[in-house]
N, CA, C, O and CB atoms as a CASP TS submission, in Angstrom:
PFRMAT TS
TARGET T0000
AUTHOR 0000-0000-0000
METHOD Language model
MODEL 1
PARENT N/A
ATOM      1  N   UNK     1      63.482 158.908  58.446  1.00  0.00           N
ATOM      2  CA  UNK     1      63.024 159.562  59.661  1.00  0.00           C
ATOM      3  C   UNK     1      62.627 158.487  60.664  1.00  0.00           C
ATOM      4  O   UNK     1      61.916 157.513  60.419  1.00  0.00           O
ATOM      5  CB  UNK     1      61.835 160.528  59.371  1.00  0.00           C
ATOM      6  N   UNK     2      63.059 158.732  61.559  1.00  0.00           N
ATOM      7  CA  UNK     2      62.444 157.367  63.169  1.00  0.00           C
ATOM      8  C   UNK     2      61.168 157.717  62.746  1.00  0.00           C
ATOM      9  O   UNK     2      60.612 158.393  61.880  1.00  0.00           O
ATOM     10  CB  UNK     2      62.776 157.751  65.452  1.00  0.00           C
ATOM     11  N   UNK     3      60.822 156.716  64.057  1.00  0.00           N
ATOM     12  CA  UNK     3      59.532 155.912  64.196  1.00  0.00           C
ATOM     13  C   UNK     3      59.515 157.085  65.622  1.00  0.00           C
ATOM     14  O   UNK     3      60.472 157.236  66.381  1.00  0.00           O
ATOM     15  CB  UNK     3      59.572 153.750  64.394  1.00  0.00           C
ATOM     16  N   UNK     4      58.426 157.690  65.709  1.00  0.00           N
ATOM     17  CA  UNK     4      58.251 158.433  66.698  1.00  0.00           C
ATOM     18  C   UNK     4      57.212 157.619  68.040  1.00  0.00           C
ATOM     19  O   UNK     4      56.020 157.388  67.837  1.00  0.00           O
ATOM     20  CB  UNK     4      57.663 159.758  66.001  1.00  0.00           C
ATOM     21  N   UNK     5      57.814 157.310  69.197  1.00  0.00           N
ATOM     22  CA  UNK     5      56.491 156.512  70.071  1.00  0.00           C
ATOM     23  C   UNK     5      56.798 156.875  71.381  1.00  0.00           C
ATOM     24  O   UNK     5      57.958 156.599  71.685  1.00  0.00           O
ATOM     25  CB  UNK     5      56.368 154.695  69.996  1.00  0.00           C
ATOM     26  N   UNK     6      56.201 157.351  72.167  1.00  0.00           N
ATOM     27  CA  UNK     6      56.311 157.441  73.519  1.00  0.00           C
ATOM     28  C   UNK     6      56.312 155.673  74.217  1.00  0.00           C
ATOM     29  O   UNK     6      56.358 155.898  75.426  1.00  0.00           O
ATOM     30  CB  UNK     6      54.943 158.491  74.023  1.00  0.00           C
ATOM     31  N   UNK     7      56.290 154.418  74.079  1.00  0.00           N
ATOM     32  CA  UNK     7      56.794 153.753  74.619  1.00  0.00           C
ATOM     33  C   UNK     7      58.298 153.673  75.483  1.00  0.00           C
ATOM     34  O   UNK     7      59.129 154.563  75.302  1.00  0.00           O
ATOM     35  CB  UNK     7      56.577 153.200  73.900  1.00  0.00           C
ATOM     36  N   UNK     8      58.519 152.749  76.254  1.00  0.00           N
ATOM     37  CA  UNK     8      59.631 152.331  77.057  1.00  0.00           C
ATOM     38  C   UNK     8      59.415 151.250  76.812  1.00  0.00           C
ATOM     39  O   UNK     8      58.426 150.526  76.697  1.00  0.00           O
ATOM     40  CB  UNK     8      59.814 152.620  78.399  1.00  0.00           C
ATOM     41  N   UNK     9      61.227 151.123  76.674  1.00  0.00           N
ATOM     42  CA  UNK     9      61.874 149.597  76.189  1.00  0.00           C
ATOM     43  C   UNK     9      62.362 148.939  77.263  1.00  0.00           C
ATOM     44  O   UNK     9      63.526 149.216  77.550  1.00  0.00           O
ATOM     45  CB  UNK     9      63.119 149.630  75.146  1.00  0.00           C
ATOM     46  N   UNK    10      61.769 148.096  77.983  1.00  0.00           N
ATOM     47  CA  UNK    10      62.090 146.972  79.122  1.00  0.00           C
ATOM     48  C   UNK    10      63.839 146.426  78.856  1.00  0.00           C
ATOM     49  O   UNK    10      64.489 146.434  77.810  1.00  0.00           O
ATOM     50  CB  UNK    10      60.789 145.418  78.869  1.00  0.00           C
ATOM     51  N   UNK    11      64.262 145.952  80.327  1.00  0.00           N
ATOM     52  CA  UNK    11      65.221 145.348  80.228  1.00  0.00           C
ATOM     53  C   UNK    11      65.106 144.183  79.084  1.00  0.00           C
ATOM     54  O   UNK    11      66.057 143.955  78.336  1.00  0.00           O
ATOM     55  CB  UNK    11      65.491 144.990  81.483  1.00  0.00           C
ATOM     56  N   UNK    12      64.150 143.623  79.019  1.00  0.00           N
ATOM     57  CA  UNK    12      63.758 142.381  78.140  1.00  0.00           C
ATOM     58  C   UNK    12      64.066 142.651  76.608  1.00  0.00           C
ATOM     59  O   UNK    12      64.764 142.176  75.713  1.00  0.00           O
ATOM     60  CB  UNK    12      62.122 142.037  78.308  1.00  0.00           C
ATOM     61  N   UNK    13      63.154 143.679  76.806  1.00  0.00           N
ATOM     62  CA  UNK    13      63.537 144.446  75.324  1.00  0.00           C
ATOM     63  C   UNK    13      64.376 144.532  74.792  1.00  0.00           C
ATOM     64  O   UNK    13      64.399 144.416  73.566  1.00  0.00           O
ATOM     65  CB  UNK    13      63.463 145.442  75.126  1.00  0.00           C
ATOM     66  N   UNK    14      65.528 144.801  75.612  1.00  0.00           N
ATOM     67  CA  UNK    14      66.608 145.726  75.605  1.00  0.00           C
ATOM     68  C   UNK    14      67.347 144.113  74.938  1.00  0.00           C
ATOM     69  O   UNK    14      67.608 143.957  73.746  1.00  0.00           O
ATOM     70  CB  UNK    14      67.187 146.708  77.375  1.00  0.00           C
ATOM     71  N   UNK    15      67.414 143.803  75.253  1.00  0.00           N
ATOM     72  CA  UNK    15      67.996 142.107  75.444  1.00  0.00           C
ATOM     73  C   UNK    15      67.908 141.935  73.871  1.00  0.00           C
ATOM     74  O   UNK    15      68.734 142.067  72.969  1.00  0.00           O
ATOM     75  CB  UNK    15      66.801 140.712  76.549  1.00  0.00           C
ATOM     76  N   UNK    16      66.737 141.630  73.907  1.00  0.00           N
ATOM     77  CA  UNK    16      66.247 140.928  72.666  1.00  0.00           C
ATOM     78  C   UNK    16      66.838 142.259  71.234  1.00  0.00           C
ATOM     79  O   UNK    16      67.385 141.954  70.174  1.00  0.00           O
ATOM     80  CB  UNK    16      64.101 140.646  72.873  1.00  0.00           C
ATOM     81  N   UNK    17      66.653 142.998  71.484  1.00  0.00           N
ATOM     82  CA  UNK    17      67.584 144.203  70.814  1.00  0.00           C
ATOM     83  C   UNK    17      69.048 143.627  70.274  1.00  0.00           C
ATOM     84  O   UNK    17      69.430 143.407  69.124  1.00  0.00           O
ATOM     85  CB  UNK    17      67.924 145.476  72.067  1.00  0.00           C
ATOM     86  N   UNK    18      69.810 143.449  71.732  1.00  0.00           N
ATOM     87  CA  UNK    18      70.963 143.805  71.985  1.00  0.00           C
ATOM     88  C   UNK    18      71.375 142.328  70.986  1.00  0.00           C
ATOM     89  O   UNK    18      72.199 142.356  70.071  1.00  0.00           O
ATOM     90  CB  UNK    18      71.383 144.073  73.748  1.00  0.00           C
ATOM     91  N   UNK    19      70.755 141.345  71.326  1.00  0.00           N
ATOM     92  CA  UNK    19      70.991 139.757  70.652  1.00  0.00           C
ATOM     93  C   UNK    19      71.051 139.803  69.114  1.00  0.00           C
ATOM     94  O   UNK    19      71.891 139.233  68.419  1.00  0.00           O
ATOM     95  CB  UNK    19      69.652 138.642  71.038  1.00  0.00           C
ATOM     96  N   UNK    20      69.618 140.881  68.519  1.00  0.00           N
ATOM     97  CA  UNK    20      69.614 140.690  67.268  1.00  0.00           C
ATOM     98  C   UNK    20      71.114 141.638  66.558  1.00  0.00           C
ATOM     99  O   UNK    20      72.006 141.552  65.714  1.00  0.00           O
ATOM    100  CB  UNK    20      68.030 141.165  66.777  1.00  0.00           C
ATOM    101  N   UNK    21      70.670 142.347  67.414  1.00  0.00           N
ATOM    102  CA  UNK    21      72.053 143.192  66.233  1.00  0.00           C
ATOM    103  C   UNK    21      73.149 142.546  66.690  1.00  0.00           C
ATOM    104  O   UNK    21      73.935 142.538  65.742  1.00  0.00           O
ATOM    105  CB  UNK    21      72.466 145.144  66.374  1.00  0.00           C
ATOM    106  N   UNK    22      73.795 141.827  67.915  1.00  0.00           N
ATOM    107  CA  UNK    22      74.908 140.904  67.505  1.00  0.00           C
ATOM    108  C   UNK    22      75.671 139.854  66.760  1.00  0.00           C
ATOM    109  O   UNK    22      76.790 139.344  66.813  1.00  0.00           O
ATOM    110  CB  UNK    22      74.977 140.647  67.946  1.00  0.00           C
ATOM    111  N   UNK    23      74.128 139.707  65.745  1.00  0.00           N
ATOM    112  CA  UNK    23      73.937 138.372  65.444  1.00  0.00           C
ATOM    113  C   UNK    23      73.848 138.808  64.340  1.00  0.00           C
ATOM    114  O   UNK    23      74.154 138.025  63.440  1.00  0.00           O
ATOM    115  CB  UNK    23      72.941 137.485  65.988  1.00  0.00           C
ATOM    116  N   UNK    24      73.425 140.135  63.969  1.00  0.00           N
ATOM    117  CA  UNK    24      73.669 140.707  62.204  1.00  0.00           C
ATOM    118  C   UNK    24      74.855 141.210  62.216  1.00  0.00           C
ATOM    119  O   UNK    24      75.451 141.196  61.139  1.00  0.00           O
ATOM    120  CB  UNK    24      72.645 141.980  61.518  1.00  0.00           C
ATOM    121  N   UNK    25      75.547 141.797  63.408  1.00  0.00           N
ATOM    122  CA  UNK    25      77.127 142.261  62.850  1.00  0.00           C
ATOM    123  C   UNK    25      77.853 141.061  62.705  1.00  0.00           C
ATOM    124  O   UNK    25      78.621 140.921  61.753  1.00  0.00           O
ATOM    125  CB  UNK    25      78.062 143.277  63.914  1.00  0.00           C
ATOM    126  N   UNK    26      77.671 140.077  63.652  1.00  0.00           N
ATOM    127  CA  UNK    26      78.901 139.189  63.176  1.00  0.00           C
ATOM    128  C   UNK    26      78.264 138.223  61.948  1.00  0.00           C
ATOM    129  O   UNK    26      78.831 137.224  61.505  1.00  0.00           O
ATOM    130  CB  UNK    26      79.577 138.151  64.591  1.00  0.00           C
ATOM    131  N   UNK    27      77.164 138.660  61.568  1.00  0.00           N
ATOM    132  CA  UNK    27      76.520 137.887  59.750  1.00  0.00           C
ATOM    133  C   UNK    27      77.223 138.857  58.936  1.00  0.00           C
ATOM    134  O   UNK    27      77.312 138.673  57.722  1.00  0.00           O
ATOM    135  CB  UNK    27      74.379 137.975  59.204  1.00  0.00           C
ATOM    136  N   UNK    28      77.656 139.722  59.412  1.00  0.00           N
ATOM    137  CA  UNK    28      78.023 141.452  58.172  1.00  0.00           C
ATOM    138  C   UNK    28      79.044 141.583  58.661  1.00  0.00           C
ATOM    139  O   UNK    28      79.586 142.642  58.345  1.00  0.00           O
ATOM    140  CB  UNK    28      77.092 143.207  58.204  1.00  0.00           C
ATOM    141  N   UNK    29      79.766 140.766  59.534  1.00  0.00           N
ATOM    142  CA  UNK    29      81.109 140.764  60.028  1.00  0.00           C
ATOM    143  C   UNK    29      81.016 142.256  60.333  1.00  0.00           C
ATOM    144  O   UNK    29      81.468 142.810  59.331  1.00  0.00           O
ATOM    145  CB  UNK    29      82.351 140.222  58.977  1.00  0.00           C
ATOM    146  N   UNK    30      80.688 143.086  61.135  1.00  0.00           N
ATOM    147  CA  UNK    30      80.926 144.538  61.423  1.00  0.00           C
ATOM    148  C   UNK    30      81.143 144.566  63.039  1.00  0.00           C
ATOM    149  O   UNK    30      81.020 143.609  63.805  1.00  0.00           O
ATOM    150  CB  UNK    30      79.580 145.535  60.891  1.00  0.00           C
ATOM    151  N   UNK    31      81.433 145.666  63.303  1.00  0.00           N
ATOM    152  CA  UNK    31      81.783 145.588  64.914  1.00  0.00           C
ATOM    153  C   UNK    31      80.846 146.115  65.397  1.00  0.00           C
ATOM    154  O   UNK    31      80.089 146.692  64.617  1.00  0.00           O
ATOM    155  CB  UNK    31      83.005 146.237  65.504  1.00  0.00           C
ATOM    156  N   UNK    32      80.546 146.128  66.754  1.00  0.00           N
ATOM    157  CA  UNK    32      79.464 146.644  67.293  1.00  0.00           C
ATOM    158  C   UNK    32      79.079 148.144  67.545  1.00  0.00           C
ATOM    159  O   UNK    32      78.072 148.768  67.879  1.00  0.00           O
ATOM    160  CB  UNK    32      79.452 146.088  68.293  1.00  0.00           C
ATOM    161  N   UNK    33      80.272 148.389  67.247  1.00  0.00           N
ATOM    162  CA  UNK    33      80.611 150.247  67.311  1.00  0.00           C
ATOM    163  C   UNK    33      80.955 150.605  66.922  1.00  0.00           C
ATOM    164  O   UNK    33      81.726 151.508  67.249  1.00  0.00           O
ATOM    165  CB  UNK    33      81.051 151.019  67.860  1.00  0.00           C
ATOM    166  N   UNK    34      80.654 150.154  65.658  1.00  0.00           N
ATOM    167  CA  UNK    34      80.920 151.057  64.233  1.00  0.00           C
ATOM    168  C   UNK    34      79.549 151.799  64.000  1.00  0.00           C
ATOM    169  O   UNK    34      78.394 151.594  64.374  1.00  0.00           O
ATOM    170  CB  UNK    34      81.319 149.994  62.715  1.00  0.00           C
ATOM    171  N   UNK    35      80.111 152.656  63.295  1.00  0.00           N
ATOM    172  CA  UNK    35      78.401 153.652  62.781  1.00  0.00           C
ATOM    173  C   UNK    35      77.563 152.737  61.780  1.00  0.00           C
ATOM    174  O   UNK    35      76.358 152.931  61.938  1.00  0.00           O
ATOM    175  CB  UNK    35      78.737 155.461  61.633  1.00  0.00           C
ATOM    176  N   UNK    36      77.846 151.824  60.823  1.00  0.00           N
ATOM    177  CA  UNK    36      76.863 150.760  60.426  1.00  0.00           C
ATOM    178  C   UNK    36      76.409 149.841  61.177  1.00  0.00           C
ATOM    179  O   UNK    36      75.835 148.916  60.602  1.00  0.00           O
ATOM    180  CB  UNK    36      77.228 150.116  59.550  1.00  0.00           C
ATOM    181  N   UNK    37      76.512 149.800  62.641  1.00  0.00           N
ATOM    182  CA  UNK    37      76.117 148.700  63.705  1.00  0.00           C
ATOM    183  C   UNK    37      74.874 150.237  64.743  1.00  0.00           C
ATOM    184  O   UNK    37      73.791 150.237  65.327  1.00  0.00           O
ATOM    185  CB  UNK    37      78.183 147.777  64.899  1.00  0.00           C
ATOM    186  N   UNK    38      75.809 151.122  64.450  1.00  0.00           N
ATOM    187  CA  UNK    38      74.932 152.019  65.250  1.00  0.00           C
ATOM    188  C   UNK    38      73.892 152.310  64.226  1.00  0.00           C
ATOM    189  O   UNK    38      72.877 152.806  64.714  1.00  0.00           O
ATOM    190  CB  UNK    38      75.668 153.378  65.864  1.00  0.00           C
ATOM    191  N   UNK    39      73.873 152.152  63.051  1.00  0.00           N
ATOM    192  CA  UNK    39      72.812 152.566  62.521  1.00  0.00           C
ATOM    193  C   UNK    39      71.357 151.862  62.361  1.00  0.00           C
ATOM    194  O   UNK    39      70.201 152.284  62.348  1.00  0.00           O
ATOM    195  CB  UNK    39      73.251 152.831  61.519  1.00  0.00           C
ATOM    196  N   UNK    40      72.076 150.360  62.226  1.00  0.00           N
ATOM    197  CA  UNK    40      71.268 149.129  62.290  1.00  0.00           C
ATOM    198  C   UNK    40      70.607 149.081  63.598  1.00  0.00           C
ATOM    199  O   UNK    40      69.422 148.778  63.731  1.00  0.00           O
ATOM    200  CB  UNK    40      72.102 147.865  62.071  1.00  0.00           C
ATOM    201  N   UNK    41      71.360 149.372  64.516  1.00  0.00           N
ATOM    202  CA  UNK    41      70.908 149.757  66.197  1.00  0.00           C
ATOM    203  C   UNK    41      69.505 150.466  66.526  1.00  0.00           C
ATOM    204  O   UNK    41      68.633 150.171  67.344  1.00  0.00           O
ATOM    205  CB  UNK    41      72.030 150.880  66.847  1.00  0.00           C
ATOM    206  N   UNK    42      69.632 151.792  65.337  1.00  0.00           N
ATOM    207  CA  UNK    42      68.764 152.422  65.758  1.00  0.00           C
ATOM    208  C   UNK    42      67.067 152.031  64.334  1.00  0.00           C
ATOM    209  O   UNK    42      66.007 152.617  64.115  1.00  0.00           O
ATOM    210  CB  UNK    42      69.616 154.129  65.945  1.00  0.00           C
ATOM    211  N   UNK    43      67.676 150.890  63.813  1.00  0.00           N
ATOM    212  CA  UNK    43      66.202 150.882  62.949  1.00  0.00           C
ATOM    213  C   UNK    43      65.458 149.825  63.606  1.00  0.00           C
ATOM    214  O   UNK    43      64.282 149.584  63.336  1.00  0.00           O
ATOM    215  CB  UNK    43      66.301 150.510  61.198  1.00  0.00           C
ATOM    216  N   UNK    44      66.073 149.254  64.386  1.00  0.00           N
ATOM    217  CA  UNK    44      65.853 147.772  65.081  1.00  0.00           C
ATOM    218  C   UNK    44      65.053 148.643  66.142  1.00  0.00           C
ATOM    219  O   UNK    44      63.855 148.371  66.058  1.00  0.00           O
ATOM    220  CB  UNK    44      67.431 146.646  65.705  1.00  0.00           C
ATOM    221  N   UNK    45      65.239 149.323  66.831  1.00  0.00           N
ATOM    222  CA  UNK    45      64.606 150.151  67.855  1.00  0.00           C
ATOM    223  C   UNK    45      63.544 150.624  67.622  1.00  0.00           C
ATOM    224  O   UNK    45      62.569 150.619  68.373  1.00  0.00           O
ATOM    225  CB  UNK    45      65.216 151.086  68.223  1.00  0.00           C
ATOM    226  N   UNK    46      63.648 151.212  66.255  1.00  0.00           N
ATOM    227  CA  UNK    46      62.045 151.450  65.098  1.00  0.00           C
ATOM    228  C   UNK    46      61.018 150.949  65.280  1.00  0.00           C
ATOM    229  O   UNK    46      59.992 151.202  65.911  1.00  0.00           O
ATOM    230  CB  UNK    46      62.002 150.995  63.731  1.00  0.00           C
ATOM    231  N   UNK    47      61.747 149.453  64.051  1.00  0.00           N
ATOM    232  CA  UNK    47      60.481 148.661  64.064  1.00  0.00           C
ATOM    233  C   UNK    47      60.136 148.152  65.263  1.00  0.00           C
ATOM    234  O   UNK    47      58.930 147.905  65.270  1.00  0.00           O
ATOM    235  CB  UNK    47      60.497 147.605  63.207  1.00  0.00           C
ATOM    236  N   UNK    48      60.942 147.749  66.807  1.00  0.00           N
ATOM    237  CA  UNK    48      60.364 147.021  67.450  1.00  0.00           C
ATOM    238  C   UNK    48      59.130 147.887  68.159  1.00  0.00           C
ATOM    239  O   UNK    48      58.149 147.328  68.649  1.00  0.00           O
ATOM    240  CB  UNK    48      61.328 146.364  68.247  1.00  0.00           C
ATOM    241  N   UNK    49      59.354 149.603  68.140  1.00  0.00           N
ATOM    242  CA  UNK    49      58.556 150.463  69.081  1.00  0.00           C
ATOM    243  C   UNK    49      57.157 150.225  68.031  1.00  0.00           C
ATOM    244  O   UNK    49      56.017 149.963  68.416  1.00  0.00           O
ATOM    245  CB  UNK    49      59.254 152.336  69.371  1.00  0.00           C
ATOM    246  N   UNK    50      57.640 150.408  66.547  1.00  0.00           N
ATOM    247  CA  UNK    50      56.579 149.957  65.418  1.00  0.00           C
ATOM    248  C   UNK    50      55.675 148.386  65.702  1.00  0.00           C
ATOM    249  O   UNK    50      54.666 148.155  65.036  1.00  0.00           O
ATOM    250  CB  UNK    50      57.575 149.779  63.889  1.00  0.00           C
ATOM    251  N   UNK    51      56.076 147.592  66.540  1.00  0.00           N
ATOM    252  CA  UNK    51      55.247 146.825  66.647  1.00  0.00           C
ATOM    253  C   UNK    51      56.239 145.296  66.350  1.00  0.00           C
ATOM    254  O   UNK    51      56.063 144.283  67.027  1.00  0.00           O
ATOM    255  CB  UNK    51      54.012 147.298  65.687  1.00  0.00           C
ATOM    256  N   UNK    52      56.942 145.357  65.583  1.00  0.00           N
ATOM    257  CA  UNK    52      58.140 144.093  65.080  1.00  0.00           C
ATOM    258  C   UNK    52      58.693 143.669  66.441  1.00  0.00           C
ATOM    259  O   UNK    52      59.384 144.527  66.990  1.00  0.00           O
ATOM    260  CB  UNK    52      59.648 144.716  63.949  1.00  0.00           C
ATOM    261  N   UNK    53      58.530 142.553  67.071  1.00  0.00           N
ATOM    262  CA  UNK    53      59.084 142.173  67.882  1.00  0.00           C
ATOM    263  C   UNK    53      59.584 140.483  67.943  1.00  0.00           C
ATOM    264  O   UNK    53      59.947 139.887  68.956  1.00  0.00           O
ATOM    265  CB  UNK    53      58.344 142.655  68.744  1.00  0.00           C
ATOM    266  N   UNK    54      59.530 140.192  67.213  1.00  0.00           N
ATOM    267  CA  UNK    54      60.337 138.545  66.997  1.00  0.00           C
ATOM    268  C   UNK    54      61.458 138.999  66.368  1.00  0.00           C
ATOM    269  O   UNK    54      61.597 140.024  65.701  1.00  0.00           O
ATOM    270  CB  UNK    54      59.528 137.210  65.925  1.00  0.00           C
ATOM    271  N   UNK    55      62.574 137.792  66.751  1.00  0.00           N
ATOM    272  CA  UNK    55      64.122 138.312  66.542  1.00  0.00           C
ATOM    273  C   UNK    55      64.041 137.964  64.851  1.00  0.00           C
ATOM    274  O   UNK    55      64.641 138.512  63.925  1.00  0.00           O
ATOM    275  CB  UNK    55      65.599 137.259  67.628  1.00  0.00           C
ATOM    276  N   UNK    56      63.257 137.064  64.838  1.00  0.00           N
ATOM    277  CA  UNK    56      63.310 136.564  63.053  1.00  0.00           C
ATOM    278  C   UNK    56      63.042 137.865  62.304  1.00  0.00           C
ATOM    279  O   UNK    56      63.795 138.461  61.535  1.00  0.00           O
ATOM    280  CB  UNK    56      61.913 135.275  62.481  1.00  0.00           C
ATOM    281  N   UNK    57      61.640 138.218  62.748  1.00  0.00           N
ATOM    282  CA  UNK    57      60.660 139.141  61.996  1.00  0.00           C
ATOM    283  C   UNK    57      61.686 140.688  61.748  1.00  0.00           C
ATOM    284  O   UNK    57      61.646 141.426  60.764  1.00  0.00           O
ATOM    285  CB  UNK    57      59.003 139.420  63.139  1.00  0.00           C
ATOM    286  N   UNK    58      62.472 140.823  62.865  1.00  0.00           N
ATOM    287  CA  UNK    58      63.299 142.003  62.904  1.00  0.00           C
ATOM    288  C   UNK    58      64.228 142.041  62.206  1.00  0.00           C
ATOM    289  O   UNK    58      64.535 143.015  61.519  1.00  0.00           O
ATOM    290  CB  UNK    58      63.749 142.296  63.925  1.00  0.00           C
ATOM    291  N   UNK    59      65.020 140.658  62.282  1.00  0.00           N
ATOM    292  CA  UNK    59      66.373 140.284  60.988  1.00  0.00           C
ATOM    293  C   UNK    59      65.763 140.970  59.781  1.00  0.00           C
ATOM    294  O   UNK    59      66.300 141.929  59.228  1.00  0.00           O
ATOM    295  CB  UNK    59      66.691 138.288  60.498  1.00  0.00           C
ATOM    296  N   UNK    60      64.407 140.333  59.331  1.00  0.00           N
ATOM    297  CA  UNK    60      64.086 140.538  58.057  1.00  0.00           C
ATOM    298  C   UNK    60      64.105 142.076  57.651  1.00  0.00           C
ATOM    299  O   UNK    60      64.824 142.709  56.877  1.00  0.00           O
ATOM    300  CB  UNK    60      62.800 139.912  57.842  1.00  0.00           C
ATOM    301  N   UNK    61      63.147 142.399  58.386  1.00  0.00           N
ATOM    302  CA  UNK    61      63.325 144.236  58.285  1.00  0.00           C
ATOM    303  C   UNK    61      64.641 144.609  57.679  1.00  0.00           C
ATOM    304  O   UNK    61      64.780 144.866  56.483  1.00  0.00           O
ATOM    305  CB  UNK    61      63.342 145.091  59.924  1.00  0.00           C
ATOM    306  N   UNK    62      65.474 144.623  58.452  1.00  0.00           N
ATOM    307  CA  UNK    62      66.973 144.845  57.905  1.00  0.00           C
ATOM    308  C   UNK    62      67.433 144.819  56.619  1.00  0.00           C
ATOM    309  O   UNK    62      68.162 145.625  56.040  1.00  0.00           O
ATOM    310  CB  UNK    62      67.750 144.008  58.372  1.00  0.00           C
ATOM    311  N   UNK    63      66.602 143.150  55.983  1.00  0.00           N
ATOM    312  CA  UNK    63      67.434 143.048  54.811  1.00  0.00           C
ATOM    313  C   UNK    63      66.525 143.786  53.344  1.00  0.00           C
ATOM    314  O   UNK    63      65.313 143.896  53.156  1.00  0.00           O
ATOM    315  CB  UNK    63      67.806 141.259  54.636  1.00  0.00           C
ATOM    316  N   UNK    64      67.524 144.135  52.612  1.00  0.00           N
ATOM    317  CA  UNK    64      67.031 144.958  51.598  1.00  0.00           C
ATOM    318  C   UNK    64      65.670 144.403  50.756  1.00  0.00           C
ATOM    319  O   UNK    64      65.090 143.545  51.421  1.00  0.00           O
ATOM    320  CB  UNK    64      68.219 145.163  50.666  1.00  0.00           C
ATOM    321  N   UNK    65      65.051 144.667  49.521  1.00  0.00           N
ATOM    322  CA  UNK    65      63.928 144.148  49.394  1.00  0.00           C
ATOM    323  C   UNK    65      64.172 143.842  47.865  1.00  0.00           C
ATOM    324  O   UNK    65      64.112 144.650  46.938  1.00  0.00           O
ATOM    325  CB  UNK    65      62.718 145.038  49.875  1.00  0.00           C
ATOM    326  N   UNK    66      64.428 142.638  47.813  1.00  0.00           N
ATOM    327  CA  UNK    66      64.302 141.637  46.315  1.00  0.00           C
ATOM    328  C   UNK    66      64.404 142.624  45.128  1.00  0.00           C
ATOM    329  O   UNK    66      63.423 143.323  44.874  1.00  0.00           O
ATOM    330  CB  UNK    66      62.621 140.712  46.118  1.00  0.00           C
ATOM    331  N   UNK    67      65.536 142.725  44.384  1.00  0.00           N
ATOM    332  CA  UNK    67      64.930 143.581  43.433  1.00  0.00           C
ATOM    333  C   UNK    67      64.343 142.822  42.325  1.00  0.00           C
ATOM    334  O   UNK    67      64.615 141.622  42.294  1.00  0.00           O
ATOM    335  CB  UNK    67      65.876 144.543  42.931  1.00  0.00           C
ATOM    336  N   UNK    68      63.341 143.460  41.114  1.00  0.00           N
ATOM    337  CA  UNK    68      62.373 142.795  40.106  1.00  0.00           C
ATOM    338  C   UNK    68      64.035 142.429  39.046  1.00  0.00           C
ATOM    339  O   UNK    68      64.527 143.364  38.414  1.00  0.00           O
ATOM    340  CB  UNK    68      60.729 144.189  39.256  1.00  0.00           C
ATOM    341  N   UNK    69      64.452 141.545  39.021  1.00  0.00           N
ATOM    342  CA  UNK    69      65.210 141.222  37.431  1.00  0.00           C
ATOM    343  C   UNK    69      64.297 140.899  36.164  1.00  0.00           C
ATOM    344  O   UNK    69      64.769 141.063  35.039  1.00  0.00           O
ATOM    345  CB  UNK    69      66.195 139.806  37.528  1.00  0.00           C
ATOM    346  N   UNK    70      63.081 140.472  36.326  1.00  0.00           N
ATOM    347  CA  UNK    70      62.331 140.228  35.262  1.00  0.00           C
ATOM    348  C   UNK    70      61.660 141.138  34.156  1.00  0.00           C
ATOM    349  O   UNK    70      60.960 140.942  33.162  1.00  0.00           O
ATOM    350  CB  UNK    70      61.546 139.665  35.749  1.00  0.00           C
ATOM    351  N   UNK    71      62.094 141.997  34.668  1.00  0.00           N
ATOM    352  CA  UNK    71      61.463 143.174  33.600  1.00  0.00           C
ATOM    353  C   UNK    71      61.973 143.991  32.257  1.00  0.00           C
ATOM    354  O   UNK    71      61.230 144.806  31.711  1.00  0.00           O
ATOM    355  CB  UNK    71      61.242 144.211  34.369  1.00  0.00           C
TER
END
């Protein structure tokens, strides 16, 4: 389920958006308009209304979360 926020996303914003997910499709080799680029599109939009706003901090979000092999 989104991140529900009455904020507005600045041109700036928008930018810094637009940079990260270019920079994970061509890491995931995907196109920009594909529905796995639109989907990534819209979690990036999430966390940043959530408060995530460094391009690093946002990559990370994205990536899945370590699974335990030790057990």
């Amino acid at each position: 389920m989104p991140f529900s926020s009455y904020d507005t996303l600045e041109t700036k914003d928008l930018r810094i958006l637009r940079n990260v997910l270019e920079e994970v499709c061509v890491e995931r080799r995907l196109t920009v308009d594909g529905d796995e680029a639109h989907a990534i599109g819209r979690s990036l939009i999430d966390w940043y209304l959530f408060g995530i706003r460094q391009p690093d901090e946002l990559r990370a979000m994205l990536d899945p979360l370590p699974s335990d092999t030790t057990g």
